[in-house]
N, C-alpha and C positions, 0 to 999 in steps of 0.2 A: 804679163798678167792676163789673165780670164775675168770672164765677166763677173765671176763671182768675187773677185779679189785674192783671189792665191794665187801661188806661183803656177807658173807654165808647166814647169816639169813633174808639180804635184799632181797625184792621183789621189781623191778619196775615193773609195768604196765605202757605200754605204751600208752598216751594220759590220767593217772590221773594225777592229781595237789596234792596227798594229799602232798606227800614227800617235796614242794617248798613252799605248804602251810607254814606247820608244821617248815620250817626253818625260813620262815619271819616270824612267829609267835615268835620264841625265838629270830631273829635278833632283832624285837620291841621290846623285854621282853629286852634284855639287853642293850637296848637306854634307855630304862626308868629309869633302875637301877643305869647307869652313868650319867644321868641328875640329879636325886637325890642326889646323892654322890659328886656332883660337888657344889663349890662354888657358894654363891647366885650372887655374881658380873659379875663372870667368864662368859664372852658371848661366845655362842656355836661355836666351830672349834677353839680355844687357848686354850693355855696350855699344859691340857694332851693330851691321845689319848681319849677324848670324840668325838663324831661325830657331825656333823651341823645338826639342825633340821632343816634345808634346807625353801624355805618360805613359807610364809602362807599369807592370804587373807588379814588380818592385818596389812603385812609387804609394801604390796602395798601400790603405791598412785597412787589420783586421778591429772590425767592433766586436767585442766580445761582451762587453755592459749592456747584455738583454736581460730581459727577464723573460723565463719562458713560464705559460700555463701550468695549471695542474696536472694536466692531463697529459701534457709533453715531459714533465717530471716526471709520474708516473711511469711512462711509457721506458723514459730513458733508464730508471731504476729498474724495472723490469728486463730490459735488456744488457743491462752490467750485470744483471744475478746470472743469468741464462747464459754468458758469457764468460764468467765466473764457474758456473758447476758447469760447464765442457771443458774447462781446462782442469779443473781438480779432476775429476772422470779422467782427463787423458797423462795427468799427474801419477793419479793413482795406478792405470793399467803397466806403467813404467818401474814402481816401487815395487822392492824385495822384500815381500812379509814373510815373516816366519810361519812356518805350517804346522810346525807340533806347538799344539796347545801351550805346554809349560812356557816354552820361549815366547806363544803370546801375552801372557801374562806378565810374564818379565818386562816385555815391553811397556806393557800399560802403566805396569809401574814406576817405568822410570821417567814417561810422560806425566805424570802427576796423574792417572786418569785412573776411573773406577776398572777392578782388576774383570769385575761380573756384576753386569745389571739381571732385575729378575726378568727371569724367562728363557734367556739368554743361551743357545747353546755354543759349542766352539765353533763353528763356521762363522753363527751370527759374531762370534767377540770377533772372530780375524777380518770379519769383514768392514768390524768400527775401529778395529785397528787400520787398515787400510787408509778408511774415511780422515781419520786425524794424523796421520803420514802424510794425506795430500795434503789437507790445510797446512801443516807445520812444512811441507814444499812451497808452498805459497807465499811464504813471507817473509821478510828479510834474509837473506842467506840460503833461503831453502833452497837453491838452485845449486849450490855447492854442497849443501847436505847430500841433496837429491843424487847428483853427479856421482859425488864420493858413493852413497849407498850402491848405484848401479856398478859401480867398481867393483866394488866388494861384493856385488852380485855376480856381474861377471866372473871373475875369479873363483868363486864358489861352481859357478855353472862349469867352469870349465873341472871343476877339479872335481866334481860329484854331477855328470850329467844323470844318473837316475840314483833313484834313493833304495835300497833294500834293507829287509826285514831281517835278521836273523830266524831261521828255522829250524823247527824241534827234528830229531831225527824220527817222528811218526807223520810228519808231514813227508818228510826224503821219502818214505815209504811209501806213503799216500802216491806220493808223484808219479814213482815208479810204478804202484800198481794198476795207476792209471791210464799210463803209457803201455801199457802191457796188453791192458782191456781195449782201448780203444783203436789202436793200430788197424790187427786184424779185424775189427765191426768195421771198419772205415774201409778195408782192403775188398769185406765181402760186400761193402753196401754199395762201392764204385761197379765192381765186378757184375752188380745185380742190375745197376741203371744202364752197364754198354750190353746187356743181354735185353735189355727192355727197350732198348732203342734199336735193335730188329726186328722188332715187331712193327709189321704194317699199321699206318698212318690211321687205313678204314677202322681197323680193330680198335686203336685208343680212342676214334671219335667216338662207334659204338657203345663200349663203356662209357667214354665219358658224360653221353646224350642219355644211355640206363640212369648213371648213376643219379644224374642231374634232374631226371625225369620224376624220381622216388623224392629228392629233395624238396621239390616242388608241390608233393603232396602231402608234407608233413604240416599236420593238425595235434591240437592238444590229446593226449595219449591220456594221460590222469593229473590230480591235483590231488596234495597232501596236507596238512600242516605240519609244519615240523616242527615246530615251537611255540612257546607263548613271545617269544622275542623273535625280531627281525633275524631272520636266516642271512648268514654272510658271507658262505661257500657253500661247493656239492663237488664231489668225487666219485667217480665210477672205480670198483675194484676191477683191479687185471680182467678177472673170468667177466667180467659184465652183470654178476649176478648179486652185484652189493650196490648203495648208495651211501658214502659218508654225507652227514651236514655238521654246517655251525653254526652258530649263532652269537648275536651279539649277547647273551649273557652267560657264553663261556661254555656250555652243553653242546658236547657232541654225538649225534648219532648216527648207527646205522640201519639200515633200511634193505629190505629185500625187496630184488628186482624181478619180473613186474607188477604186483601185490600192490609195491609201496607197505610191507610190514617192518613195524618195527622189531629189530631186532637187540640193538644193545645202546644202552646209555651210560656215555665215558661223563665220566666226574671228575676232573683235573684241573679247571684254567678259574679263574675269579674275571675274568673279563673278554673284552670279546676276540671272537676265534678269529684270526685273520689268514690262515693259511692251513689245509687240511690237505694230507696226501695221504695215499695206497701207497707200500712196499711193492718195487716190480713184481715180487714173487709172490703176492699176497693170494691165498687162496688157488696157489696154483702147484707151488712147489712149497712155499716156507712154510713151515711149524709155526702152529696154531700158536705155541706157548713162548715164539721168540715176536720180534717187531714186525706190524703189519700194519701199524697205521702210526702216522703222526702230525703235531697239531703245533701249531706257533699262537699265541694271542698275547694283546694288550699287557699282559703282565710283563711281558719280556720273556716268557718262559717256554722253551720248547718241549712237547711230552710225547715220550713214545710209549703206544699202546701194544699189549697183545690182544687176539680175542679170545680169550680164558679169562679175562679180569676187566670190569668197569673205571678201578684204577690206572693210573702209568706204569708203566715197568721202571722206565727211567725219566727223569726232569734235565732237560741242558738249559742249564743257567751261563750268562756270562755279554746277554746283550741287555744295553744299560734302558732300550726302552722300549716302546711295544713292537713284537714282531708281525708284518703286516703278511708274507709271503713265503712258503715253504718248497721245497721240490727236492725229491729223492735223485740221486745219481743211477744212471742205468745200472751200476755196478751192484745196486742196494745196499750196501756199506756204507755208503758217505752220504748226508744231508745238508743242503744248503738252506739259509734261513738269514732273509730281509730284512731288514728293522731300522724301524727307526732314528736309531741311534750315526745315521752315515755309513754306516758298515754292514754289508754281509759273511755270513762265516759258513766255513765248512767244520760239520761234524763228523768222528765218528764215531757212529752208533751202535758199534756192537764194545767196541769201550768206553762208549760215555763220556767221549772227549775230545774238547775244541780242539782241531788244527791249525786256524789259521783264521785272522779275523783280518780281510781286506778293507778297505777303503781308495776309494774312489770317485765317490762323487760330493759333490759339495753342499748337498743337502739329503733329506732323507730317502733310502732306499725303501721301493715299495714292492719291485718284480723283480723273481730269480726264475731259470729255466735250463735245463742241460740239455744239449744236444743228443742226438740217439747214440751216436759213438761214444760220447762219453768223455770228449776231449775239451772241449768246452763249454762254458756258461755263460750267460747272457743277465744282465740286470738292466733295470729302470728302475728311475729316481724321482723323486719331484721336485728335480733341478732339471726336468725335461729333455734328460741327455740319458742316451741307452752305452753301455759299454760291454762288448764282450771279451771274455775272458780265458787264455790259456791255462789250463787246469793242469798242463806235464810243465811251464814253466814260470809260471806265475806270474806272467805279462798280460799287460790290457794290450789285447791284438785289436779292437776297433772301436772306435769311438762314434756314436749315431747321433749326430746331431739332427734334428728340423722339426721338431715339432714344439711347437711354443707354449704347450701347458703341460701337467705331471704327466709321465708315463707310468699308468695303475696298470697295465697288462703288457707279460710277455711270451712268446712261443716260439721252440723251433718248428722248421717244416720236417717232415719224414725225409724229404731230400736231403736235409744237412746243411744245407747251403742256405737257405731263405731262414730271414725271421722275423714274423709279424709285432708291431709294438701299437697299441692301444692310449691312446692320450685323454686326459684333459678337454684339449683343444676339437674332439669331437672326432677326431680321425684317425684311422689306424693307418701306418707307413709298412710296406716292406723292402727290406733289406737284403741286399744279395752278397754274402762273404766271397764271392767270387771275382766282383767291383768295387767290394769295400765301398758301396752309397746305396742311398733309398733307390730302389726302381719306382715305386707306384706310391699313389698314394690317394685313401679311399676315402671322401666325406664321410663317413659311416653312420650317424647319427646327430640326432639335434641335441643331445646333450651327452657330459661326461661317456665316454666309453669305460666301463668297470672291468671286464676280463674279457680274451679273447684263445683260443683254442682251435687247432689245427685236429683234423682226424687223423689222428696217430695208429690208427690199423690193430690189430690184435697180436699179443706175445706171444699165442699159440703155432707150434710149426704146422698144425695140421688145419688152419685157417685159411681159406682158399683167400682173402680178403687182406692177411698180411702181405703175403707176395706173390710175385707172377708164377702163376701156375695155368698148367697146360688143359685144353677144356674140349675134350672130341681129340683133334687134331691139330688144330689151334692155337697158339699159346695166348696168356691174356695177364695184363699188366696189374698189377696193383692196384688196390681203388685207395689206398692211404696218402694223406696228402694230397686228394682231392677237392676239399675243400677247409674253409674254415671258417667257425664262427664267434659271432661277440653278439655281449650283450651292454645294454645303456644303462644309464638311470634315466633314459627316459620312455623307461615303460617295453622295451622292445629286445629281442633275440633276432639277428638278421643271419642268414648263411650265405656265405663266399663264394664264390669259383675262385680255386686258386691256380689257375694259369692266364684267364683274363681279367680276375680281383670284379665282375660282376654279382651284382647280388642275384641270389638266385629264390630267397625265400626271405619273408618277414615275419616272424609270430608276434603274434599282440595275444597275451591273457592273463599277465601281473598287473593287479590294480595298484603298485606301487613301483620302487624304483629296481631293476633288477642287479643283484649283485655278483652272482657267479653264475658259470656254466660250465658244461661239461660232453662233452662225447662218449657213448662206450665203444672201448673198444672192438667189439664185433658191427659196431656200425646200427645198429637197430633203435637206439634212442639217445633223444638228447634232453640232457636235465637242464634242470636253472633255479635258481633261488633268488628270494627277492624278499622286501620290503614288509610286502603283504603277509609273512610267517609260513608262505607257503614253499614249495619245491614243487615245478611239473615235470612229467614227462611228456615229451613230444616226439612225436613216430612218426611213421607213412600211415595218411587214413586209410589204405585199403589191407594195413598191417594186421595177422591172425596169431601174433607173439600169445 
């Protein structure tokens, strides 16, 4: 022994643990050994000298006899609700709704449920049909309904992965003539961009710093009234030498360019005009007394105009509610026209008759636009989803999702390939069919963006401005598809660069909200209509038109 009283052979170190370890290690070793050795009945601390295993997690219980606050009840109801509508939400994206109308109906009815509330149209019914599928998954048994239904969806999916239309044989025809026309425009429009891309780098800056230059001093040109009612489109004819308008009470005019005279007043719509187009050929090649303009409005009715007559030549009926948006096919045969209704359709117009009434989008369609080939079409909806469309096969070739309010504007570029979409949400995206996704994407305004419009160039072949033509010794590219522009409702016309999507110019001189706009084709003005009843022109200020 040491003076301390330990053993000799013990060492502490002061601050190790082995020595306290090393005894709770055998204090445990000999709990275990007297638990063992102890009776099975025998509960721990009686009898011998066994020790208590003292308690465990097990041994607890749960108090559940509280009372919680108001405000704790509140809180916990509020989160079973929120709880509750994420699972119905992920219920629902899983359930197999019927898509044609009649079958939602049927449904409704056999849920006891009202077949049509007022106001109601069939997306909104399929969508409360949806809503009461998931509750009716939610509650006793719905998990085997649910099961069963995906079953039967499955099997459906496999045995009809896409749904088709039966078509007339003047649609076959359509196809065909479309594939016919658009090939070759597409063979020579490639042809023309690998001749324009040997052209030296200085040359397209040159132009493009000219053209940029003139944008930049574009100031109010003139101002018109065009109506006792808000104007709510403007069209430039082919030559550049007309202006259509419309108006919200249904009057449409035309106007001579640069006078601002009027020229003729159509009398056709009972409400307001939401889409006004020129014929490609209008005033340039077509006959005066065949179709050279036409008109979509509020009533649901499409009118095509000659300029021989202040009435329609023809009416296409057949969309169930206002149409918002019109455009001619390059072909000038066939016209597209937006509405309301969830569908767009192709007419044709020299026979007076519907070809094919698409649907696609899940609420109402408000923008249609055709490519310059001629092969495809482009829509926006205000289900804020853009789709573009094969015109030789009848396929949605792209789907444009990102912008999170209506898409009220749409345009191809002259290149083919790009297309600008005008939102709601204050911003206009472009789209490259090349990547199938948005490239860019532009704040463009502090409110609604109303339409948007690329410089489309002139139809004339002896326009040095529609295509690359040669200038001295030099060749020189195109100036079409150089920029583009939109206008707001709040108040504003801004112009584009369209290779670095910068703004290059802002006009402010609508004392209200602006609703359309336009380019003419030779490049020398840009119109707009608004709010105020008025229509401007806007030019280059040192312009001698």
């Amino acid at each position: 022994m040491d003076n301390t009283g330990k053993p000799a052979g013990e060492r502490i170190h002061f601050g190790s643990l082995e020595v306290i370890e090393a005894k709770k290690r055998e204090a445990a070793a000999r709990l275990a050994a007297a638990a063992a050795a102890s009776p099975a009945g025998t509960p721990p601390g009686t009898g011998t000298s066994t020790p208590s295993r003292g308690t465990t997690l097990d041994d607890l219980k749960i108090d559940d006899k509280y009372e919680l606050t108001d405000n704790s009840k509140r809180a916990r109801d509020q989160q079973m609700e929120i709880l509750e509508m994420f699972e119905r939400k992920k219920r629902a994206r899983t359930l197999a709704v019927p898509t044609e109308d009649r079958k939602v109906r049927e449904k409704l009815r056999e849920m006891g449920e009202p077949v049509c509330l007022f106001g109601e149209d069939n997306m909104d019914r399929r969508a409360r049909l949806r809503e009461l599928m998931a509750k009716e998954a939610g509650t006793d048994g719905g998990d085997e309904k649910m099961a069963s239904a995906d079953e039967e969806s499955g099997s459906d999916d496999d045995e009809e992965e896409e749904v088709y239309t039966p078509g007339t044989d003047s649609l076959l025809k359509a196809r065909r003539a479309i594939a016919h026309f658009s090939l070759p425009r597409a063979a020579e429009r490639v042809a023309r961009q690998r001749e324009e891309n040997q052209i030296p780098v200085a040359v397209f800056k040159s132009v493009r710093a000219e053209e940029f230059e003139k944008l930049k001093s574009y100031t109010n040109y003139s101002s018109q009234f065009g109506d006792d009612r808000p104007l709510s489109q403007c069209t430039f004819s082919p030559d550049s030498n007309y202006l259509a308008t419309g108006s919200v009470g249904g009057l449409c005019k035309i106007w001579s360019i640069p006078d601002s005279t009027l020229v003729h007043t159509l009398r056709g719509h009972t409400d307001k005009v939401g889409g006004i187009k020129w014929h490609p050929n209008a005033h340039i090649s077509q006959d005066r007394g065949a179709v050279n303009l036409a008109t979509g409005a509020s009533d649901g009715i499409v009118n095509l105009w000659s300029l021989e007559s202040d009435t329609p030549i023809k009416s296409l009926k057949g969309h169930e509610n206002r149409v918002s948006r019109i455009a001619f096919h390059p072909m000038g045969r066939l016209l597209g026209s937006a509405a309301w209704d969830g569908t767009w359709r192709m007419w044709d117009i020299e026979a007076g008759t519907e070809l094919i009434t698409q649907r696609g989008h899940s609420r109402e369609v408000y923008a249609i636009a055709f490519q310059c080939d001629g092969s495809l079409a482009a829509t926006g909806g205000l289900d804020a989803i853009g789709r573009v469309w094969d015109l030789r096969t009848g396929r949605s070739a792209l789907t444009m999702e990102g912008h999170v309010g209506d898409i009220l504007g749409i345009d191809f570029s002259p290149n083919g390939y790009q297309i600008a979409t005008g939102s709601a949400d204050n911003s206009i995206r472009i789209w490259d069919l090349r990547t199938l996704r948005s490239i860019h994407s532009i704040p463009a305004h502090t409110n609604l963006v109303s339409d948007i419009k690329f410089y489309q160039g002139s139809p004339t072949e002896d326009d040095p401005q529609a295509k690359m033509h040669v200038d001295g010794e030099q060749a020189r590219p195109s100036r079409s598809g150089l920029y583009l522009g939109s206008c707001s409702f709040d108040g504003t016309i801004k112009i584009w660069s369209a290779d670095d999507w910068k703004l290059q110019k802002s006009l402010v001189g609508h004392t209200g909200k602006v609703t359309g706009l336009d380019i003419s084709p030779n490049g020398r003005f840009l119109a707009s209509s608004g709010f105020d009843r008025t229509f401007k022109l806007w030019a280059p200020e040192a312009s001698d038109y």
